[in-house]
PDB file of N, CA, C and O in Angstrom:
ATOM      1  N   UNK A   1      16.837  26.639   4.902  1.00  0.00           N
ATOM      2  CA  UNK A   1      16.213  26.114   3.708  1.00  0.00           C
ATOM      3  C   UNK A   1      15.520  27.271   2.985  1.00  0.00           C
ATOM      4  O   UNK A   1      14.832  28.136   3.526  1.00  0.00           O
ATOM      5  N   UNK A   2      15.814  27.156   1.625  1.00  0.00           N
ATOM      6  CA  UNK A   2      15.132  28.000   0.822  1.00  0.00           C
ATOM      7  C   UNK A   2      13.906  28.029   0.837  1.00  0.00           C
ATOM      8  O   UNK A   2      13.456  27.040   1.416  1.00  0.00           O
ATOM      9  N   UNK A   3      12.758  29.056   0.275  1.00  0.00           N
ATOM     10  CA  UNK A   3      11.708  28.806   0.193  1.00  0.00           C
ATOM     11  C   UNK A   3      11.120  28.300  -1.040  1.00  0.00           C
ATOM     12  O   UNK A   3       9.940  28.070  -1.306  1.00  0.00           O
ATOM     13  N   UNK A   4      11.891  28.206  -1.552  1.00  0.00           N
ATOM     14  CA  UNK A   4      11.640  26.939  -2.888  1.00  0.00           C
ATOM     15  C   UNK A   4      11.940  25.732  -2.773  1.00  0.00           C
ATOM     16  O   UNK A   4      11.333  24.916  -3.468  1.00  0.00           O
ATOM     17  N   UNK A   5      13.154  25.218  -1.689  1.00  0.00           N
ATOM     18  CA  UNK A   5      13.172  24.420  -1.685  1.00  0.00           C
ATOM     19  C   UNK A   5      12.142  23.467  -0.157  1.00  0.00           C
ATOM     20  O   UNK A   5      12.109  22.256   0.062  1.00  0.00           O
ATOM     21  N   UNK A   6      11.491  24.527   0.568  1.00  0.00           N
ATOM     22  CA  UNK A   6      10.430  24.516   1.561  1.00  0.00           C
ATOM     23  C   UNK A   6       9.018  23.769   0.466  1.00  0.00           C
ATOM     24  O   UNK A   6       8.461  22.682   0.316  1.00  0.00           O
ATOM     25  N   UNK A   7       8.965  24.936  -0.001  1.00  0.00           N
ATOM     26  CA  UNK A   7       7.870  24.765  -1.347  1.00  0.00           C
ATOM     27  C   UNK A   7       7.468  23.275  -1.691  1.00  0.00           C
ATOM     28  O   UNK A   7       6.479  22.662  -1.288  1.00  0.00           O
ATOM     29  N   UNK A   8       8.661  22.759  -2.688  1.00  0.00           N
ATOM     30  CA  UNK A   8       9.247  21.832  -3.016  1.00  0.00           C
ATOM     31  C   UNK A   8       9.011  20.476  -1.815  1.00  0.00           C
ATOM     32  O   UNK A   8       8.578  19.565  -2.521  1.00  0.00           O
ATOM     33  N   UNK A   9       9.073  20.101  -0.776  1.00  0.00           N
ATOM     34  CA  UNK A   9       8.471  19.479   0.524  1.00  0.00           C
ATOM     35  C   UNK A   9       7.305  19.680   0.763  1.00  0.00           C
ATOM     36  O   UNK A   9       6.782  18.813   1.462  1.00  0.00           O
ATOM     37  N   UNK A  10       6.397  20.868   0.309  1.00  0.00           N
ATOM     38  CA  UNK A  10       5.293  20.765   0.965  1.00  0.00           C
ATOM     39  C   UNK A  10       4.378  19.892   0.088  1.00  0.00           C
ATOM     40  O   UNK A  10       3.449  19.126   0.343  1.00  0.00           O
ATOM     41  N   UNK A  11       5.325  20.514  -1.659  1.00  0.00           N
ATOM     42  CA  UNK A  11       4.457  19.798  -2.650  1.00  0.00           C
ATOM     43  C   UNK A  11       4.453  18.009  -3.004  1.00  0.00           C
ATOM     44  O   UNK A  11       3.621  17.382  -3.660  1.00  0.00           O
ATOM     45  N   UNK A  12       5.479  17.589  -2.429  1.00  0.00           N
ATOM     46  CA  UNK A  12       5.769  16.244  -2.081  1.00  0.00           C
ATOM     47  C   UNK A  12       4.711  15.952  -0.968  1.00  0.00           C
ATOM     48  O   UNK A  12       3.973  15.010  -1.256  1.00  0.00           O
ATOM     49  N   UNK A  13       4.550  16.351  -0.158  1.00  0.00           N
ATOM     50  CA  UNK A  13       3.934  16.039   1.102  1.00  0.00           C
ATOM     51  C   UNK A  13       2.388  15.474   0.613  1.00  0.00           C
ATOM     52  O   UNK A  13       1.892  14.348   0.641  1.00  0.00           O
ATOM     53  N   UNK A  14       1.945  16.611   0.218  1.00  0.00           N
ATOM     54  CA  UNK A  14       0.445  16.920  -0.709  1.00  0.00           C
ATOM     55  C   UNK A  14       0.244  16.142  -1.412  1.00  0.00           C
ATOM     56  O   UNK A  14      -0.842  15.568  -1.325  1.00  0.00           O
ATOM     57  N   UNK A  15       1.311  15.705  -2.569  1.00  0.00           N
ATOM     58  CA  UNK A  15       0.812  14.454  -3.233  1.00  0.00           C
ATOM     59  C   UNK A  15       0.942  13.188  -3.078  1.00  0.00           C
ATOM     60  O   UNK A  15       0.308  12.334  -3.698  1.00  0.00           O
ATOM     61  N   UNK A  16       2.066  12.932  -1.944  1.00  0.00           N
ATOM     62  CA  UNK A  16       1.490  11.594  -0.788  1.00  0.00           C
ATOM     63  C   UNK A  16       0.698  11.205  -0.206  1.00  0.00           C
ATOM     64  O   UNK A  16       0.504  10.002  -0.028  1.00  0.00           O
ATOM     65  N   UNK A  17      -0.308  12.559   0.473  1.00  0.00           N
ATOM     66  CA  UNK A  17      -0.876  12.799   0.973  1.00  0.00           C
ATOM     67  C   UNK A  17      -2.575  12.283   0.078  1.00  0.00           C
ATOM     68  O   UNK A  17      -3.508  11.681   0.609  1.00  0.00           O
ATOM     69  N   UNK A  18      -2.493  12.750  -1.297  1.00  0.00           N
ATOM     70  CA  UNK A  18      -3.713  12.757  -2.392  1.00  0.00           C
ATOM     71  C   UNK A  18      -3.164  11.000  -2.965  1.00  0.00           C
ATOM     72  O   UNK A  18      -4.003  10.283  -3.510  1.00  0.00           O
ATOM     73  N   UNK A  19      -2.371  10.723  -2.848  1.00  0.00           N
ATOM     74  CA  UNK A  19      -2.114   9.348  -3.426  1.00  0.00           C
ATOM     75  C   UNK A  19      -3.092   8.073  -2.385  1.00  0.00           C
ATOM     76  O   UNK A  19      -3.995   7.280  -2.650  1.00  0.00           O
ATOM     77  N   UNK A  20      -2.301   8.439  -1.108  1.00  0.00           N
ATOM     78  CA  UNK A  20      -3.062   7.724  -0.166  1.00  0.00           C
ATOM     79  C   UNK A  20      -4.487   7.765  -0.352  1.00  0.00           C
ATOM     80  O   UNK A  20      -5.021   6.692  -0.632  1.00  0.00           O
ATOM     81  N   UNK A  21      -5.297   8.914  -0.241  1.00  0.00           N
ATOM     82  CA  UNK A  21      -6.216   9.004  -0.503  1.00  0.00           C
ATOM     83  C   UNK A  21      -6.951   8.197  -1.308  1.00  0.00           C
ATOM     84  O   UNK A  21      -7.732   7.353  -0.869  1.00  0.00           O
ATOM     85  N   UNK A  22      -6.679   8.476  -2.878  1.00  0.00           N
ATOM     86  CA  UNK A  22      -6.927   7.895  -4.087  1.00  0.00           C
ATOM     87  C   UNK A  22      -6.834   6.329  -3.965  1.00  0.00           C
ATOM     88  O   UNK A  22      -7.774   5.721  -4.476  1.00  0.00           O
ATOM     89  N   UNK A  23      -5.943   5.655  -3.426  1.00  0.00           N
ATOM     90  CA  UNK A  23      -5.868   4.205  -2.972  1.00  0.00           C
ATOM     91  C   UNK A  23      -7.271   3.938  -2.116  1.00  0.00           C
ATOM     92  O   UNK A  23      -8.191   3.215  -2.496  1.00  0.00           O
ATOM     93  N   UNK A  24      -7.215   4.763  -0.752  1.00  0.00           N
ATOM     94  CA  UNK A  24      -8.467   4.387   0.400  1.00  0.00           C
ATOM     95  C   UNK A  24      -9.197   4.203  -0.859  1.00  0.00           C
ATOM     96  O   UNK A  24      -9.250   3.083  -1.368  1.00  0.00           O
ATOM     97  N   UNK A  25      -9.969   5.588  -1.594  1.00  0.00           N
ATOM     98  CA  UNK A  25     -10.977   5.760  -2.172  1.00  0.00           C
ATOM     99  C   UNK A  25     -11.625   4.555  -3.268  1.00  0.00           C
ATOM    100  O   UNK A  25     -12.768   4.118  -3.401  1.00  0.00           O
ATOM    101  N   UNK A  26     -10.281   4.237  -3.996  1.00  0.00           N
ATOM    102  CA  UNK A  26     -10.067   2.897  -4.559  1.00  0.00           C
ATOM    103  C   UNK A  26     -10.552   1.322  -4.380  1.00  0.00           C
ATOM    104  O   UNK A  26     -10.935   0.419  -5.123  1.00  0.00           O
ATOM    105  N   UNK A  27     -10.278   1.544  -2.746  1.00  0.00           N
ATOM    106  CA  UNK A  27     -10.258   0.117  -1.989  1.00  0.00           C
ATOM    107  C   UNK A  27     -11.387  -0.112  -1.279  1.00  0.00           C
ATOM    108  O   UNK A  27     -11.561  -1.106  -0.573  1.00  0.00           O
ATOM    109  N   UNK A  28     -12.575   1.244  -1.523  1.00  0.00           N
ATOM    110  CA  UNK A  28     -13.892   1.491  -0.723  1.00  0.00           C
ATOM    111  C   UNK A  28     -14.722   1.121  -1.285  1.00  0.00           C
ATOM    112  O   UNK A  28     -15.664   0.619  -0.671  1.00  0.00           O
ATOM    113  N   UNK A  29     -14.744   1.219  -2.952  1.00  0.00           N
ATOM    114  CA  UNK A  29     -15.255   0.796  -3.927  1.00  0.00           C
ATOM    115  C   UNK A  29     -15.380  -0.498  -4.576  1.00  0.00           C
ATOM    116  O   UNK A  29     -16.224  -0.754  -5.434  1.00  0.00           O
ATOM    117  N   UNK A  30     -14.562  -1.248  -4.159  1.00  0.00           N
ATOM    118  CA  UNK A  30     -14.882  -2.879  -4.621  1.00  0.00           C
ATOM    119  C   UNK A  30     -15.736  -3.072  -3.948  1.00  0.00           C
ATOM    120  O   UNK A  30     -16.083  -2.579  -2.874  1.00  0.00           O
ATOM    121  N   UNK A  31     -16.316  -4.193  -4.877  1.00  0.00           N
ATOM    122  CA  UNK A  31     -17.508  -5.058  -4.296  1.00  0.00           C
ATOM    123  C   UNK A  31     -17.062  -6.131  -3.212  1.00  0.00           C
ATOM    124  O   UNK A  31     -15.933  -6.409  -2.808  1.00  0.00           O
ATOM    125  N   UNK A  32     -18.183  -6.593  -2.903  1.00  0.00           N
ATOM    126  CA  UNK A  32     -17.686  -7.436  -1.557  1.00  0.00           C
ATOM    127  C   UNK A  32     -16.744  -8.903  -2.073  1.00  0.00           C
ATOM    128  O   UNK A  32     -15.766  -9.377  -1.495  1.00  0.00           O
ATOM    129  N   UNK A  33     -17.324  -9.337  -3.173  1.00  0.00           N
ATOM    130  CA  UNK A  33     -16.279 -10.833  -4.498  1.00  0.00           C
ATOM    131  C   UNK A  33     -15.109 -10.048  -4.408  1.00  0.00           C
ATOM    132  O   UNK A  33     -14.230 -10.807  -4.001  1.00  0.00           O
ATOM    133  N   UNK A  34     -14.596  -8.794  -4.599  1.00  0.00           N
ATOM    134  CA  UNK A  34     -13.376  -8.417  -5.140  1.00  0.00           C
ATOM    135  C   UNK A  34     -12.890  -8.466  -3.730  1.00  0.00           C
ATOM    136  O   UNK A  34     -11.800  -9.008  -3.543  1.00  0.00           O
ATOM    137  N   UNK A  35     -13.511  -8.002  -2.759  1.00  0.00           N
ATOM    138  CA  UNK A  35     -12.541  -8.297  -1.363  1.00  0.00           C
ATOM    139  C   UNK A  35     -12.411  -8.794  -0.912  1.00  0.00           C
ATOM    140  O   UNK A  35     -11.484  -8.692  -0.108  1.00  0.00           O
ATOM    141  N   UNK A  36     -13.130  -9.739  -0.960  1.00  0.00           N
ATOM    142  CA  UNK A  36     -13.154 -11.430  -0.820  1.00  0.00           C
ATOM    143  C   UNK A  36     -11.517 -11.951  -1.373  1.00  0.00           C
ATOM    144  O   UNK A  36     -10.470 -12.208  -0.777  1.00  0.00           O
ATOM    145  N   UNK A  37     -11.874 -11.946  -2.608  1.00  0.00           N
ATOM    146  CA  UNK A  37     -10.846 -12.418  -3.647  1.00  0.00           C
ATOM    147  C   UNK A  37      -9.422 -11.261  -3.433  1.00  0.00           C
ATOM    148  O   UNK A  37      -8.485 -11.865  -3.955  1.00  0.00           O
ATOM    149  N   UNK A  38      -9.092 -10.414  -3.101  1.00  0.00           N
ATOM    150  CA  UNK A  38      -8.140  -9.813  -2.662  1.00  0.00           C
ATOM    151  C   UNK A  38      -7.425 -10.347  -1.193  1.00  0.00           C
ATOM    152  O   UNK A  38      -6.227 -10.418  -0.922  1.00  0.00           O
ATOM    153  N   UNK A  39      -8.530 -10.670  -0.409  1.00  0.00           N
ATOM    154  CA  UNK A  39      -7.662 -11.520   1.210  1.00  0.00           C
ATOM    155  C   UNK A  39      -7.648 -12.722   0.804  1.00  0.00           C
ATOM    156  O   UNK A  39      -7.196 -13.537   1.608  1.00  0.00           O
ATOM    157  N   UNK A  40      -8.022 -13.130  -0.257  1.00  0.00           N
ATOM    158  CA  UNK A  40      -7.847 -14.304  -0.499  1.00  0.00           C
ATOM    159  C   UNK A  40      -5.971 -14.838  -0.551  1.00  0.00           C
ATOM    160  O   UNK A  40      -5.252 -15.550   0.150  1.00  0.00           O
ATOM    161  N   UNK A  41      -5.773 -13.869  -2.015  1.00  0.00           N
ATOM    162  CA  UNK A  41      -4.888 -13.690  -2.362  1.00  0.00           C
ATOM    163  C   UNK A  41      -3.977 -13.276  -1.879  1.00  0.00           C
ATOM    164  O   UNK A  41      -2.937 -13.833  -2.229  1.00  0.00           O
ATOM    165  N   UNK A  42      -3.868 -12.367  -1.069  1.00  0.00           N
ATOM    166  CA  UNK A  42      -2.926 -11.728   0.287  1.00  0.00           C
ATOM    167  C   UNK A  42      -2.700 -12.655   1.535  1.00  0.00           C
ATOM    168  O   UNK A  42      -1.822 -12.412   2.362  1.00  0.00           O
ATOM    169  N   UNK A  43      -3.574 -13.769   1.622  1.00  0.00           N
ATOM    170  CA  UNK A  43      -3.146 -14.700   2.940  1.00  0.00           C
ATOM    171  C   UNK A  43      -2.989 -16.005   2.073  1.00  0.00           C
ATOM    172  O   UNK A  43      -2.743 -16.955   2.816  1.00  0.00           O
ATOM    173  N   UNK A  44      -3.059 -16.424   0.532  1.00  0.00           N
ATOM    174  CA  UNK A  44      -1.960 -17.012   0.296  1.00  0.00           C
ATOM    175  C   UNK A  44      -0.358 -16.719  -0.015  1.00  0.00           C
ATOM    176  O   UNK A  44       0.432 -17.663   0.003  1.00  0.00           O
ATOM    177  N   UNK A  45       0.161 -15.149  -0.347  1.00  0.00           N
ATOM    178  CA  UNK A  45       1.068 -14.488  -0.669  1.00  0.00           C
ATOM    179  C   UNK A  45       1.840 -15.016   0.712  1.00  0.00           C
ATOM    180  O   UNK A  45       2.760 -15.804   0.933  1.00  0.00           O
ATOM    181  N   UNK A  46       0.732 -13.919   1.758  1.00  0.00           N
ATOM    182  CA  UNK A  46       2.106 -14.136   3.271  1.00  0.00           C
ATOM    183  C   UNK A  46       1.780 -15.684   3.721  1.00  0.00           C
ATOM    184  O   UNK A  46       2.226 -15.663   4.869  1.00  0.00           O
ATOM    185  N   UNK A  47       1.308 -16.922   3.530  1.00  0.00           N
ATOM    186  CA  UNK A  47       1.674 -17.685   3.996  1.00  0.00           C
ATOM    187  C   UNK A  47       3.092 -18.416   3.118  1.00  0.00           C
ATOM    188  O   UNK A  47       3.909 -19.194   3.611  1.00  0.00           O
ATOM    189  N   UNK A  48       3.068 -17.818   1.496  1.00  0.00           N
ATOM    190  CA  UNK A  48       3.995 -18.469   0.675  1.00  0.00           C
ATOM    191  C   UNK A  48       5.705 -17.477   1.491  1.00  0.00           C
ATOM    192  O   UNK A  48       6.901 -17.730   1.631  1.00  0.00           O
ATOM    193  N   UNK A  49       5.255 -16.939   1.641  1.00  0.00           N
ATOM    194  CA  UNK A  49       6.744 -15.933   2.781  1.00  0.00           C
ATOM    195  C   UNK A  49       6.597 -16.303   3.699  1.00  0.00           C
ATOM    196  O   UNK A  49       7.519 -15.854   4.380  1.00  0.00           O
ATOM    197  N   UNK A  50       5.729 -17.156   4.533  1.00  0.00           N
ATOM    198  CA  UNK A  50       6.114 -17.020   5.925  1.00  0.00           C
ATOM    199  C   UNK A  50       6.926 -18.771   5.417  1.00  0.00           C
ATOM    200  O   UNK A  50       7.894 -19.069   6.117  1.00  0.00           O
ATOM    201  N   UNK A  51       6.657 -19.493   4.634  1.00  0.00           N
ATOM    202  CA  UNK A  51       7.197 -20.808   4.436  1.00  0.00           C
ATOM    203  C   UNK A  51       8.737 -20.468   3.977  1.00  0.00           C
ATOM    204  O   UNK A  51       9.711 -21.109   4.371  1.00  0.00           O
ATOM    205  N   UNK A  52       8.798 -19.272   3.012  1.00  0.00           N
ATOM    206  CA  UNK A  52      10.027 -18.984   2.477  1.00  0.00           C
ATOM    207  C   UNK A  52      10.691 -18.569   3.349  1.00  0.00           C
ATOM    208  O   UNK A  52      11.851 -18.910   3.117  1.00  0.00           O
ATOM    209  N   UNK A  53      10.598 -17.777   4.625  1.00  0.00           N
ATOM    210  CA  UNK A  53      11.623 -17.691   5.519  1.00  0.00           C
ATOM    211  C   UNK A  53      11.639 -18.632   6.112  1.00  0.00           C
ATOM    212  O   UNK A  53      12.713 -19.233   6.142  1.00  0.00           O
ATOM    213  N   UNK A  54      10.724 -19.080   6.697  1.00  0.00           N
ATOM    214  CA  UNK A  54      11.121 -20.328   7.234  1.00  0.00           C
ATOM    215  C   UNK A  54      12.064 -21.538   6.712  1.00  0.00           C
ATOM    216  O   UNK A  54      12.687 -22.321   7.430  1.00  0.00           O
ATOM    217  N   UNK A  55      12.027 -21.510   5.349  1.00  0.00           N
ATOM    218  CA  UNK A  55      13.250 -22.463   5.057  1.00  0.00           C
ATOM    219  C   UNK A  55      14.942 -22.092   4.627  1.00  0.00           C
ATOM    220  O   UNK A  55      15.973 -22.759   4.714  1.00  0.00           O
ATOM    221  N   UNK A  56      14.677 -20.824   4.175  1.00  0.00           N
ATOM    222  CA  UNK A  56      15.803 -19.551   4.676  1.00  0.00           C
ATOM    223  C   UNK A  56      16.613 -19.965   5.596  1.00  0.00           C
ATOM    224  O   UNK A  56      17.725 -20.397   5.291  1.00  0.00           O
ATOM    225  N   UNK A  57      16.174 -19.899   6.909  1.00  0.00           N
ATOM    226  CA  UNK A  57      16.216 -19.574   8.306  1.00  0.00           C
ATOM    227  C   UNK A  57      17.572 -21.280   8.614  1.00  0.00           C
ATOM    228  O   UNK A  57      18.648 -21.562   9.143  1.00  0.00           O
ATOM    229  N   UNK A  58      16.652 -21.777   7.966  1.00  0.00           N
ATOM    230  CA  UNK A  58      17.511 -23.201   8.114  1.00  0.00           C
ATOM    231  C   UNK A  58      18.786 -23.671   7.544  1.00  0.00           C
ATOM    232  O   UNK A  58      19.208 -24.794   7.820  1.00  0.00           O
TER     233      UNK A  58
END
């Protein structure tokens, strides 16, 4: 592998790396209503999929 194209991987890496980040940093900062209201919303989502496979399945 070239070293540009080495380069090129590391700089991918780095800004996966700063993305993740930026999300945590993101998700540290809501108030306690917004995270409330976020699992709210996320355990009606996967129960609306766990019904949709389930009738899939059949």
């Amino acid at each position: 592998m070239s070293n540009k194209g080495l380069l090129i991987v590391i700089v991918v890496i780095l800004v996966g790396i700063l993305g993740v980040l930026t999300l945590r940093y993101q998700e540290s900062q809501k108030s306690p209503g917004e995270k409330i209201a976020d699992g709210i919303s996320e355990t009606f989502e996967e129960i609306g999929d766990e019904i949709d496979d389930n009738v899939d399945a059949r």
